[in-house]
N, CA, C, O and CB atoms as a CASP TS submission, in Angstrom:
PFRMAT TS
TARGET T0000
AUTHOR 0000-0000-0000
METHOD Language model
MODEL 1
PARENT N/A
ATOM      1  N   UNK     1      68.996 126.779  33.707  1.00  0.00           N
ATOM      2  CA  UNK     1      68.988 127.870  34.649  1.00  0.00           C
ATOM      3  C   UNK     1      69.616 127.510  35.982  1.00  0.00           C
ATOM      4  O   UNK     1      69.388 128.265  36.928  1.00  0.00           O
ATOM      5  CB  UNK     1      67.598 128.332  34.861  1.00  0.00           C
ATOM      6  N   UNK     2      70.427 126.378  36.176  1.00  0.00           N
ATOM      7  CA  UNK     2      70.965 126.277  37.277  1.00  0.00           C
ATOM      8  C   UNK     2      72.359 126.878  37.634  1.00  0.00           C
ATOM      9  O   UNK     2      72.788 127.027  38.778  1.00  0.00           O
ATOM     10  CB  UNK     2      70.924 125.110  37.439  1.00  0.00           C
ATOM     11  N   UNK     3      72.958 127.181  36.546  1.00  0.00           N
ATOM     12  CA  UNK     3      73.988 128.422  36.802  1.00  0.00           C
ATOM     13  C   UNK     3      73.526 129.509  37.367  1.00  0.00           C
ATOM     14  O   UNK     3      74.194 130.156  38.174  1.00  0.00           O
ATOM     15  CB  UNK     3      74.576 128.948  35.656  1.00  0.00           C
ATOM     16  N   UNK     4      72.689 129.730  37.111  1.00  0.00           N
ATOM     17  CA  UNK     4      71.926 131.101  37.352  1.00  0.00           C
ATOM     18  C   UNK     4      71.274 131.127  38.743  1.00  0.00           C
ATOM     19  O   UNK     4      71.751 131.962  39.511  1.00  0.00           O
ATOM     20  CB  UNK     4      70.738 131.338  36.227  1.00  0.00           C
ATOM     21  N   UNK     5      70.462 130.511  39.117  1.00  0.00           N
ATOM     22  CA  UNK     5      70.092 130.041  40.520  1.00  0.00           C
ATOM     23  C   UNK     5      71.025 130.007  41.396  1.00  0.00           C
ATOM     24  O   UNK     5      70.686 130.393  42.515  1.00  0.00           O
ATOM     25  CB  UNK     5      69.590 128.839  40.580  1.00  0.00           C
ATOM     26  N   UNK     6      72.618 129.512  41.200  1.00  0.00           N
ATOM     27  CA  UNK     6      73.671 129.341  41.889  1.00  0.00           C
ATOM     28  C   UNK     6      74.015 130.121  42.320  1.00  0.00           C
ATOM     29  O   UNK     6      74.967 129.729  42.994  1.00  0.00           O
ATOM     30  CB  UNK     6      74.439 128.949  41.535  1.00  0.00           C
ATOM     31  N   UNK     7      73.827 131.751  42.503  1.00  0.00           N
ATOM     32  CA  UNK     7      73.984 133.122  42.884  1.00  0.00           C
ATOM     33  C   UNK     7      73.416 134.042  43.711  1.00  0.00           C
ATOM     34  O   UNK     7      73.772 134.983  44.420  1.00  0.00           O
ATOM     35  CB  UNK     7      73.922 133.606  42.115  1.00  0.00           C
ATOM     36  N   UNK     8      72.033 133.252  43.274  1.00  0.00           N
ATOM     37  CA  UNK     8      71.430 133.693  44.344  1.00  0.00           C
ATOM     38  C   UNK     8      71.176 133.035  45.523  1.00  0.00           C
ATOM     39  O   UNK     8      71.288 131.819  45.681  1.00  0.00           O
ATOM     40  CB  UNK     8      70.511 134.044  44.018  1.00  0.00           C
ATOM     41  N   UNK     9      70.567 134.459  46.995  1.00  0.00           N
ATOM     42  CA  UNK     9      70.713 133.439  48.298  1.00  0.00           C
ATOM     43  C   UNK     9      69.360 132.183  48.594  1.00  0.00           C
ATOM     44  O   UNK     9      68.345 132.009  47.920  1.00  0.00           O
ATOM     45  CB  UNK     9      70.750 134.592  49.788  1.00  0.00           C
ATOM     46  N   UNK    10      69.731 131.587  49.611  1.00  0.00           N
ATOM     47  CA  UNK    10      68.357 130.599  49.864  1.00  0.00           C
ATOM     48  C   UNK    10      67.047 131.573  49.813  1.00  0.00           C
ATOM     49  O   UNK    10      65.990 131.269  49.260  1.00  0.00           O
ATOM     50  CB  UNK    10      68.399 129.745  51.568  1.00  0.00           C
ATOM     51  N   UNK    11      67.277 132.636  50.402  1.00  0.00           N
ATOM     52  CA  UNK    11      65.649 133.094  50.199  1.00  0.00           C
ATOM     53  C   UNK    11      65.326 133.709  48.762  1.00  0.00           C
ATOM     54  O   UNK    11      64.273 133.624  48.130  1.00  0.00           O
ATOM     55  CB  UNK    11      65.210 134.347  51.356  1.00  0.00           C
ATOM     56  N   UNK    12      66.308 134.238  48.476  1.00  0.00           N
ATOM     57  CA  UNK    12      65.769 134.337  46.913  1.00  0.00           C
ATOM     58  C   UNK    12      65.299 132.732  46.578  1.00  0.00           C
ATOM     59  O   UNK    12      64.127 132.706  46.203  1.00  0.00           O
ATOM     60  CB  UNK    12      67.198 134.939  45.674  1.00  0.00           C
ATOM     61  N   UNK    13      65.729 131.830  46.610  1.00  0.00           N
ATOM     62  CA  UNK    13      64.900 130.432  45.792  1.00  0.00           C
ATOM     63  C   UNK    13      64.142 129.776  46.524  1.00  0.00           C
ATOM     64  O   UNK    13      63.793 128.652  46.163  1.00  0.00           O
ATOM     65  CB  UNK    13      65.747 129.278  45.231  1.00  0.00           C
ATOM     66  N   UNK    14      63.753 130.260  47.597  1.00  0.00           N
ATOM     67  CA  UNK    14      62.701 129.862  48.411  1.00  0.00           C
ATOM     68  C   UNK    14      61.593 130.861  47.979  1.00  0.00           C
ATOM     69  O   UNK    14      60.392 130.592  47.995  1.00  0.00           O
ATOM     70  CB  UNK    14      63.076 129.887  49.976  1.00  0.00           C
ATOM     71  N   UNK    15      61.995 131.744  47.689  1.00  0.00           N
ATOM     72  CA  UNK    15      60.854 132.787  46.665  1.00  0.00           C
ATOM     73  C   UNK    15      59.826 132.286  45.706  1.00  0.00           C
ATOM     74  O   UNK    15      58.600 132.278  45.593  1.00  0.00           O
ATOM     75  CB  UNK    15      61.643 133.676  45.645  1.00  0.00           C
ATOM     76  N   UNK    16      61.193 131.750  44.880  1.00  0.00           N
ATOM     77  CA  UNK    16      60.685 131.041  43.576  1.00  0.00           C
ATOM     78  C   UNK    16      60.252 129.754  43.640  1.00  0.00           C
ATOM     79  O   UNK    16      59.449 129.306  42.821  1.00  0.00           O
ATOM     80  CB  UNK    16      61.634 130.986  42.599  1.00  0.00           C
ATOM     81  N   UNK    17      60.831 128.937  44.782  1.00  0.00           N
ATOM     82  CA  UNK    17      60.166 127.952  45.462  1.00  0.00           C
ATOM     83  C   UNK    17      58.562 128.252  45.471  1.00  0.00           C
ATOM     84  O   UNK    17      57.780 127.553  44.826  1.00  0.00           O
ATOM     85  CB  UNK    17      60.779 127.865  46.881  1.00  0.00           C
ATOM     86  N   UNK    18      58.149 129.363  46.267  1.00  0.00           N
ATOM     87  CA  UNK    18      56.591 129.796  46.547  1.00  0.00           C
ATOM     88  C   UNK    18      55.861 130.060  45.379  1.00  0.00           C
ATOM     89  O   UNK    18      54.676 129.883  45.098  1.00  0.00           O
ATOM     90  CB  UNK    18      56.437 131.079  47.395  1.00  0.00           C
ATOM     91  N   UNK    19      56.922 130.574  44.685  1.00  0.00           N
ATOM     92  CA  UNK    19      56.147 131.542  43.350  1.00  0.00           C
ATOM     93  C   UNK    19      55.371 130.511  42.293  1.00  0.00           C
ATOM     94  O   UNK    19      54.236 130.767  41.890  1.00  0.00           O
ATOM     95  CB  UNK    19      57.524 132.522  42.259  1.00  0.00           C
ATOM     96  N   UNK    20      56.093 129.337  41.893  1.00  0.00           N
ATOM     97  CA  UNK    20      55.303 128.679  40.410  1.00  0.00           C
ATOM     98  C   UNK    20      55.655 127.099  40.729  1.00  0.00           C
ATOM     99  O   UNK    20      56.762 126.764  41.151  1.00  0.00           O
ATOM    100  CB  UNK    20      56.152 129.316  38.533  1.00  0.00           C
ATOM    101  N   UNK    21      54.463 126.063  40.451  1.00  0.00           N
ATOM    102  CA  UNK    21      54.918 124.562  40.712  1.00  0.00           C
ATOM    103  C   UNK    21      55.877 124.248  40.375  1.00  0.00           C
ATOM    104  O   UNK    21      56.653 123.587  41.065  1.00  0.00           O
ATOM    105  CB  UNK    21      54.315 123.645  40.288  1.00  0.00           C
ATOM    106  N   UNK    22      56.274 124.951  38.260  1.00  0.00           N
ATOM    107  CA  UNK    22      57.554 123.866  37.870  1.00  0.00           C
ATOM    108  C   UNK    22      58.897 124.418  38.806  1.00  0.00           C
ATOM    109  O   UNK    22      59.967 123.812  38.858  1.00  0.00           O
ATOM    110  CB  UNK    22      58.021 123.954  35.882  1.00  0.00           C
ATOM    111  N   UNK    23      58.622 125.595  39.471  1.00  0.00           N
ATOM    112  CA  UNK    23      60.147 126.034  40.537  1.00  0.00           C
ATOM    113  C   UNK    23      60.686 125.404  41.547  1.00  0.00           C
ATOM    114  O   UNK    23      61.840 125.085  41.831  1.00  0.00           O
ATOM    115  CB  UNK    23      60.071 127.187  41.295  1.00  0.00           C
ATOM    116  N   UNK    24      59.059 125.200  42.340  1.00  0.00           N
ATOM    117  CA  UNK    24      58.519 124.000  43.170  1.00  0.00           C
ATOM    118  C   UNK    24      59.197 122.136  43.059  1.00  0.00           C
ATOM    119  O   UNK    24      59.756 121.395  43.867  1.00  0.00           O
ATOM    120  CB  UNK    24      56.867 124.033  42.640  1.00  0.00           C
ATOM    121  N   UNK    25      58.732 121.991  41.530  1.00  0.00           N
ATOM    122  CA  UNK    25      58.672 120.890  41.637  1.00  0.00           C
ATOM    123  C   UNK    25      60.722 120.572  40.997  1.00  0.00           C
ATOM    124  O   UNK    25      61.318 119.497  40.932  1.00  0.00           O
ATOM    125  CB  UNK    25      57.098 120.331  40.718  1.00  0.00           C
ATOM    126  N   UNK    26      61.171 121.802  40.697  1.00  0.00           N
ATOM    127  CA  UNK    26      62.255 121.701  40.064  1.00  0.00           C
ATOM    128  C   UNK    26      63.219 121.640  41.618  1.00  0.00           C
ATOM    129  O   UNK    26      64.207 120.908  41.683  1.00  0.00           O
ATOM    130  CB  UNK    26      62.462 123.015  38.847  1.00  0.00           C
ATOM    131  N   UNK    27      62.835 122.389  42.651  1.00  0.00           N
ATOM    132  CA  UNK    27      63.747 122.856  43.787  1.00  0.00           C
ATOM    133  C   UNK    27      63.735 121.898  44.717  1.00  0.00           C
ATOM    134  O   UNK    27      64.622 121.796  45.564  1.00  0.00           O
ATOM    135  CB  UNK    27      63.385 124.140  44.434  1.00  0.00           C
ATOM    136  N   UNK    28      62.424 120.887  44.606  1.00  0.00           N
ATOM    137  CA  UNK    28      62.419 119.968  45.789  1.00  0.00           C
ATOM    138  C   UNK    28      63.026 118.494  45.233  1.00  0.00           C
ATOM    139  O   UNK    28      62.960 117.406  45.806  1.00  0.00           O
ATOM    140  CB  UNK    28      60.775 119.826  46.433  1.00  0.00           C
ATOM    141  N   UNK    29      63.539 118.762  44.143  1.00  0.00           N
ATOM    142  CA  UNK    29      64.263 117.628  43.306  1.00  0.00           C
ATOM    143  C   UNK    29      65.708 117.155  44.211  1.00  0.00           C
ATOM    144  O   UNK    29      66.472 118.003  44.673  1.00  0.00           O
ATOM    145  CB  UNK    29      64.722 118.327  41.586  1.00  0.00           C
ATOM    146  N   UNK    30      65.893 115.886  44.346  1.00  0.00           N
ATOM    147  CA  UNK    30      67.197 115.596  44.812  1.00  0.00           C
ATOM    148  C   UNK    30      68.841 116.415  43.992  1.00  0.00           C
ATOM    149  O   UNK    30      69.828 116.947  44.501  1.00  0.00           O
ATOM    150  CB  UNK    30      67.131 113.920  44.620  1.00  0.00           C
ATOM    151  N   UNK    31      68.443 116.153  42.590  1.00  0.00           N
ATOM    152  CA  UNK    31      69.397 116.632  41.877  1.00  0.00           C
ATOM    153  C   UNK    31      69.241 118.317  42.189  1.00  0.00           C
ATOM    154  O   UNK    31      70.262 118.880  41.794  1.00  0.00           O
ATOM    155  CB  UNK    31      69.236 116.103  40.324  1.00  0.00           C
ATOM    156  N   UNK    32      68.402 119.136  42.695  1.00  0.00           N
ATOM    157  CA  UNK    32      68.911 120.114  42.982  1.00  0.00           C
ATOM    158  C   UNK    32      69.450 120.620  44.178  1.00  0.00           C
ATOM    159  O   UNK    32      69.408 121.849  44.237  1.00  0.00           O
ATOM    160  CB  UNK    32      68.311 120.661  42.656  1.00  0.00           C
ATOM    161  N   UNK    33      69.987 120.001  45.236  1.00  0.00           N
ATOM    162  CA  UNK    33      70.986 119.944  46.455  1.00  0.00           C
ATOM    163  C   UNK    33      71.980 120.748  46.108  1.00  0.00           C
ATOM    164  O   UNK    33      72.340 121.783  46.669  1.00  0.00           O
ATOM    165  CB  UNK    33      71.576 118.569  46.833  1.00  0.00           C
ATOM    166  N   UNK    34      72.440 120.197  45.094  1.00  0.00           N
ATOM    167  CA  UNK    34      74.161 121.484  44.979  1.00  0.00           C
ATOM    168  C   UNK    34      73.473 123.061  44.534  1.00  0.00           C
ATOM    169  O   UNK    34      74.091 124.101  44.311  1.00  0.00           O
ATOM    170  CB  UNK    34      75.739 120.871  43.057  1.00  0.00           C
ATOM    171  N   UNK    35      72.247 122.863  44.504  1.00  0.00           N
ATOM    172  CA  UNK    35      72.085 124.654  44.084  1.00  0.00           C
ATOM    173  C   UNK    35      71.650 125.005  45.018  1.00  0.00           C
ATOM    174  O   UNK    35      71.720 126.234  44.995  1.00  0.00           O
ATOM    175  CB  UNK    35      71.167 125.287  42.920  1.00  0.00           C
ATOM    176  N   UNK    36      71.025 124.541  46.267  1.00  0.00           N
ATOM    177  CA  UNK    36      70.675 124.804  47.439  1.00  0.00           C
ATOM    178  C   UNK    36      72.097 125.133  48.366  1.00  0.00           C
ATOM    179  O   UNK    36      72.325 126.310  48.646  1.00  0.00           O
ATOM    180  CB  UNK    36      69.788 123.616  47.888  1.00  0.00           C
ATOM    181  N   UNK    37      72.821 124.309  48.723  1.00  0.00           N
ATOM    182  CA  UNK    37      73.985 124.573  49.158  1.00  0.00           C
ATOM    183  C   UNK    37      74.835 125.245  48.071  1.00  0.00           C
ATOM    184  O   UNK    37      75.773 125.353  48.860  1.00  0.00           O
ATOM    185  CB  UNK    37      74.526 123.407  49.668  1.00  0.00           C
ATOM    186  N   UNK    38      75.222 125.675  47.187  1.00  0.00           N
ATOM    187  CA  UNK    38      75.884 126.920  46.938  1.00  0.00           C
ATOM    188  C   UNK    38      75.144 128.546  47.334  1.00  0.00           C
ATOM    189  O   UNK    38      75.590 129.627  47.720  1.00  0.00           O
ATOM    190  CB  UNK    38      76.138 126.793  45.417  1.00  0.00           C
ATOM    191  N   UNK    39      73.630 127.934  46.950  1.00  0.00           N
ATOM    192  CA  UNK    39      73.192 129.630  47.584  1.00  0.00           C
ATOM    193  C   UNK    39      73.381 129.749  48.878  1.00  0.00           C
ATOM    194  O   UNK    39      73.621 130.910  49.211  1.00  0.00           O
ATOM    195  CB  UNK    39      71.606 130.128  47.462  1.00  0.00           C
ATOM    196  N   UNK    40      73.357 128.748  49.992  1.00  0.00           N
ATOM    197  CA  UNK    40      73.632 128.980  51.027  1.00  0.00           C
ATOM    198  C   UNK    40      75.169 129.214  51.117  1.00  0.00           C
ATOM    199  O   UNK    40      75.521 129.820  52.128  1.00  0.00           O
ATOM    200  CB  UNK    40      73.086 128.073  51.737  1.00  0.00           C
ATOM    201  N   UNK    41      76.030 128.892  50.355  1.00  0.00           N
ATOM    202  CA  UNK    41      77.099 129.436  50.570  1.00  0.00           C
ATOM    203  C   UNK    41      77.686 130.875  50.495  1.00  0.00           C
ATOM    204  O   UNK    41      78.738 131.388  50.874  1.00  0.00           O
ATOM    205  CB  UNK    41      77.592 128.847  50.022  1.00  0.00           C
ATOM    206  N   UNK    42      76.149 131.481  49.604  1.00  0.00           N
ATOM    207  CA  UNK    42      76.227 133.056  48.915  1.00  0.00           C
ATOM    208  C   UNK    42      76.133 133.831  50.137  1.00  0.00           C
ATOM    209  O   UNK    42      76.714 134.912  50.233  1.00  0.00           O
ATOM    210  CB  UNK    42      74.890 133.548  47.742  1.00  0.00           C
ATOM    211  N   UNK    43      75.380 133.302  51.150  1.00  0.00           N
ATOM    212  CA  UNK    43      75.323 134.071  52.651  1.00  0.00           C
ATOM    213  C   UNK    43      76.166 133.810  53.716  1.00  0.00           C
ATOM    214  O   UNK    43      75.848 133.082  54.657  1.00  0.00           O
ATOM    215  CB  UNK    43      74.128 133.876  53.298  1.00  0.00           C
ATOM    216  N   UNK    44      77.296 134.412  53.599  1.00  0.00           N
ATOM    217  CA  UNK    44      78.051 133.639  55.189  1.00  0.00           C
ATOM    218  C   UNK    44      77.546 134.180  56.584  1.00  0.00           C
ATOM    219  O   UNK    44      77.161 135.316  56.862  1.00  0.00           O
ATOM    220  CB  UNK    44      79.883 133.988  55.327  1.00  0.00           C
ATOM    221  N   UNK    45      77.636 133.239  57.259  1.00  0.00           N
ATOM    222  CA  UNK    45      77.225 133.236  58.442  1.00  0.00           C
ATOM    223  C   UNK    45      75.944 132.261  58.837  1.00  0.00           C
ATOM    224  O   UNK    45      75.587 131.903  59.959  1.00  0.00           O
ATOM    225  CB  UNK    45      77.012 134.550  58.669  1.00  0.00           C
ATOM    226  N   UNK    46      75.506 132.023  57.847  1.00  0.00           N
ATOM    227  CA  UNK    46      74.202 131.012  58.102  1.00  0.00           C
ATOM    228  C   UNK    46      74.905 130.045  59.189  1.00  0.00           C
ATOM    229  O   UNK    46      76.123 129.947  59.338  1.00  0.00           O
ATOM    230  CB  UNK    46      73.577 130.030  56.510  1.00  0.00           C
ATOM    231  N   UNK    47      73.843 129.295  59.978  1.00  0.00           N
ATOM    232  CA  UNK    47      74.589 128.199  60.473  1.00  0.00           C
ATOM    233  C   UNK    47      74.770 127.282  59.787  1.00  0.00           C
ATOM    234  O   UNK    47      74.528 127.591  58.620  1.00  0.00           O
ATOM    235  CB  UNK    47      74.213 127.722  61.407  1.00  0.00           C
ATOM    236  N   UNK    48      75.300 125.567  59.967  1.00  0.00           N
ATOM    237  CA  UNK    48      74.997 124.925  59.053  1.00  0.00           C
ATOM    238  C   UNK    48      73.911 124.092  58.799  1.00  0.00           C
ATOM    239  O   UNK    48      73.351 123.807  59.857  1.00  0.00           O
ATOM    240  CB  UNK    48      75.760 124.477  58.932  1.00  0.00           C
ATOM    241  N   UNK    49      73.318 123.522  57.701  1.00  0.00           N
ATOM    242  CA  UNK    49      72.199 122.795  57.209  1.00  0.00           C
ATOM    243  C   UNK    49      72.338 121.684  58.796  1.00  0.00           C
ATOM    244  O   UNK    49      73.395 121.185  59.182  1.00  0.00           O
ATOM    245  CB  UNK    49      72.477 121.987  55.289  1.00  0.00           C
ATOM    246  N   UNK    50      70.999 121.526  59.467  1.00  0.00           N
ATOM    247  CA  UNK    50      70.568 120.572  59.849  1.00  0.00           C
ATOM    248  C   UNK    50      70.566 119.379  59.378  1.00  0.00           C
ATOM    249  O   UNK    50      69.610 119.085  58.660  1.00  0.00           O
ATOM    250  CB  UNK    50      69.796 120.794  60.023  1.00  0.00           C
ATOM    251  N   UNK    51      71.313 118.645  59.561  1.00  0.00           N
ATOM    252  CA  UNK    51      71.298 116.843  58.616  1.00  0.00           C
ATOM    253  C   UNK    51      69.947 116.099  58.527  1.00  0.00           C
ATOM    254  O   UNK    51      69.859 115.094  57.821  1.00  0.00           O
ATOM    255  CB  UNK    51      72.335 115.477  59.538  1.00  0.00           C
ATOM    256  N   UNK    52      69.039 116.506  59.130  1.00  0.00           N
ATOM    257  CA  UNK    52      68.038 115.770  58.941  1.00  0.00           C
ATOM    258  C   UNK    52      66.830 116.587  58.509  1.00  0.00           C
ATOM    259  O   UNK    52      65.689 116.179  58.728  1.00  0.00           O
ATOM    260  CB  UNK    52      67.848 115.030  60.062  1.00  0.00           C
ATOM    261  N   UNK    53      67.104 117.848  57.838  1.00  0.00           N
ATOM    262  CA  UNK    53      66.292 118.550  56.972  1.00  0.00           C
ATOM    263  C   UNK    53      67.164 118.737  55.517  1.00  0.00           C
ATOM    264  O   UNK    53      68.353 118.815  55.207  1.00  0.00           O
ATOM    265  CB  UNK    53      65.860 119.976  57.711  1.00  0.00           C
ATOM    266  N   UNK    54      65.772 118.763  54.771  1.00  0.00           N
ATOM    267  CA  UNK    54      66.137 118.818  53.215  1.00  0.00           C
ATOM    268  C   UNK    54      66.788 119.836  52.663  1.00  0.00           C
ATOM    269  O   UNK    54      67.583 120.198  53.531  1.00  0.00           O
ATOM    270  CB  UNK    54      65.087 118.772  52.433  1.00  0.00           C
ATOM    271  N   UNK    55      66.909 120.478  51.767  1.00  0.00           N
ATOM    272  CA  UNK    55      67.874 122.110  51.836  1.00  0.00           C
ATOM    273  C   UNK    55      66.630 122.598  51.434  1.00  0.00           C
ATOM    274  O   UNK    55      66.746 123.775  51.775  1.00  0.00           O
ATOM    275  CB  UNK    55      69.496 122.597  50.636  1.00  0.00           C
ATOM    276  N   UNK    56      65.199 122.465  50.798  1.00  0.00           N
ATOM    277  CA  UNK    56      64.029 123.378  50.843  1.00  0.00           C
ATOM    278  C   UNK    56      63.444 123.616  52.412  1.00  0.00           C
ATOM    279  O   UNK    56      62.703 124.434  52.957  1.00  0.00           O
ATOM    280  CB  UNK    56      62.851 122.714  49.871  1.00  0.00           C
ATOM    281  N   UNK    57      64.147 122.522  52.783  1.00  0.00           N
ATOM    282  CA  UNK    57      62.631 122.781  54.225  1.00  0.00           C
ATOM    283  C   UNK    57      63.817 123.388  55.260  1.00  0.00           C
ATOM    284  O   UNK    57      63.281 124.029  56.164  1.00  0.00           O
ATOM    285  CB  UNK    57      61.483 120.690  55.200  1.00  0.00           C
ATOM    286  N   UNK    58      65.095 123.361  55.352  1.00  0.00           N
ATOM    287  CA  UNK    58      66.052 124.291  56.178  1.00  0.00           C
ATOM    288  C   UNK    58      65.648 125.410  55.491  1.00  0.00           C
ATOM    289  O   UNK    58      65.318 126.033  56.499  1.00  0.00           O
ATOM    290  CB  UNK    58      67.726 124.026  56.176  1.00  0.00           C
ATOM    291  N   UNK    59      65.388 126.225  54.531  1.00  0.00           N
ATOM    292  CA  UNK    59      65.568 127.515  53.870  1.00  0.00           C
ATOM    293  C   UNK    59      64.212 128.121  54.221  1.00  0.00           C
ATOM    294  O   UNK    59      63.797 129.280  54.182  1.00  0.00           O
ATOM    295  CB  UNK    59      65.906 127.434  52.223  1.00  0.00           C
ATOM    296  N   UNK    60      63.676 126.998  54.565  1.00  0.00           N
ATOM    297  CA  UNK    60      61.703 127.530  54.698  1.00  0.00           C
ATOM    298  C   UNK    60      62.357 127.835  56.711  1.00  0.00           C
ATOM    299  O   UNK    60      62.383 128.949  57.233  1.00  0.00           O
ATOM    300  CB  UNK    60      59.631 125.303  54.239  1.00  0.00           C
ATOM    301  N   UNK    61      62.641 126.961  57.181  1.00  0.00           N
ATOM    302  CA  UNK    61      62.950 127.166  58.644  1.00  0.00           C
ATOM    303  C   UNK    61      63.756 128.334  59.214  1.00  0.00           C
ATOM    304  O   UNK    61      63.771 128.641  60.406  1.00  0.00           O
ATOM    305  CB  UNK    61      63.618 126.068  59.051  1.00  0.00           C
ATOM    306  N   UNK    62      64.738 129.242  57.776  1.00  0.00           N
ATOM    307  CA  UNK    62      65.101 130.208  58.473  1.00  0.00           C
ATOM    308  C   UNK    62      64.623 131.264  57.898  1.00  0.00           C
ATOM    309  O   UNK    62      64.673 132.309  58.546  1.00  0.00           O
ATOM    310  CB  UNK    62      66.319 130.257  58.687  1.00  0.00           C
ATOM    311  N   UNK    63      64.161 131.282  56.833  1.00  0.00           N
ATOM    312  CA  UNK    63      63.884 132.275  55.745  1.00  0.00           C
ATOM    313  C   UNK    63      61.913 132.465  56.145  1.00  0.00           C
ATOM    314  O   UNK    63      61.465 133.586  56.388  1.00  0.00           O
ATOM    315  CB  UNK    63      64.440 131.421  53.801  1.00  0.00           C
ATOM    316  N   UNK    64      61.127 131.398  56.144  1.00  0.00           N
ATOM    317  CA  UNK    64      59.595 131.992  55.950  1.00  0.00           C
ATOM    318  C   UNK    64      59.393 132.551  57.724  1.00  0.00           C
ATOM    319  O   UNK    64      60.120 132.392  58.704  1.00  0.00           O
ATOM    320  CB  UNK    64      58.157 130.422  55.310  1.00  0.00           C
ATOM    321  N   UNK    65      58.108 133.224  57.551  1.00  0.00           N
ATOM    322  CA  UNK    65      57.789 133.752  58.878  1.00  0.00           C
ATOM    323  C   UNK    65      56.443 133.031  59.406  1.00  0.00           C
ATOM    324  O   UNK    65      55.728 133.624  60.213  1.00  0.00           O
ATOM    325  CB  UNK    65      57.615 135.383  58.798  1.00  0.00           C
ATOM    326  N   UNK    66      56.037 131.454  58.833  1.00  0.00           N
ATOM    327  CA  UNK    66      55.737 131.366  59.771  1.00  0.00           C
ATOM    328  C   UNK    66      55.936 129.600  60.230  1.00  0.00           C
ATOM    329  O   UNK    66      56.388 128.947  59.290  1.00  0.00           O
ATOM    330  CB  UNK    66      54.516 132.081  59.738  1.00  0.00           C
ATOM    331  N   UNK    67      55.702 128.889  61.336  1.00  0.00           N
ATOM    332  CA  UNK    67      56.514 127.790  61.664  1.00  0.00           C
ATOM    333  C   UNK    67      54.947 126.531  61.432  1.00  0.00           C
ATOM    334  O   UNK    67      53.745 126.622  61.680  1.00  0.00           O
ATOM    335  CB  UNK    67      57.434 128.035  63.574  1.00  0.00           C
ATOM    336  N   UNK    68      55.911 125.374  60.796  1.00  0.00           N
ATOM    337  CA  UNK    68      55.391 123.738  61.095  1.00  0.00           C
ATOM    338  C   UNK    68      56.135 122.872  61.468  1.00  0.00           C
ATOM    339  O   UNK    68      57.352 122.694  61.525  1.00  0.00           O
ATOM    340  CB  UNK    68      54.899 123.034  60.091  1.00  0.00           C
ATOM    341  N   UNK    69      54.525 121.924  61.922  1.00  0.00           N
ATOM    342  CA  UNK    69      55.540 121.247  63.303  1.00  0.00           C
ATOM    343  C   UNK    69      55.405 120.238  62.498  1.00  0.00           C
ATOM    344  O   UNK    69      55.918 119.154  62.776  1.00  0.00           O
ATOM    345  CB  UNK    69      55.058 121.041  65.172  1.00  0.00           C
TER
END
């Protein structure tokens, strides 16, 4: 399903991020980086990824409503 994921934007898989562990435990995987940055590529205008955040926890920083420190 990572073709498929590749289409949609960061908050759609920050969704599914929230929604079920194995999405969870599949999204916070190193090997899934290139599906994080292509969905962010599905939205232009984002700024770019912060280098010292992960591509789940940038997508939680612009996408959820509410903040950790």
């Amino acid at each position: 399903y990572c073709k498929v994921l590749r289409h949609l934007d960061p908050q759609d898989l920050l969704n599914l991020f929230h929604s079920a562990s194995v999405f969870r435990t599949f999204l916070l995987h190193k090997s899934s980086a290139p599906t994080w940055a292509a969905a962010r590529a599905n939205l232009p205008g984002l700024p770019p990824r912060i280098k010292s955040m992960n591509e789940a926890s940038y997508a939680s920083f612009l996408f959820d409503k509410h903040c950790e420190v």
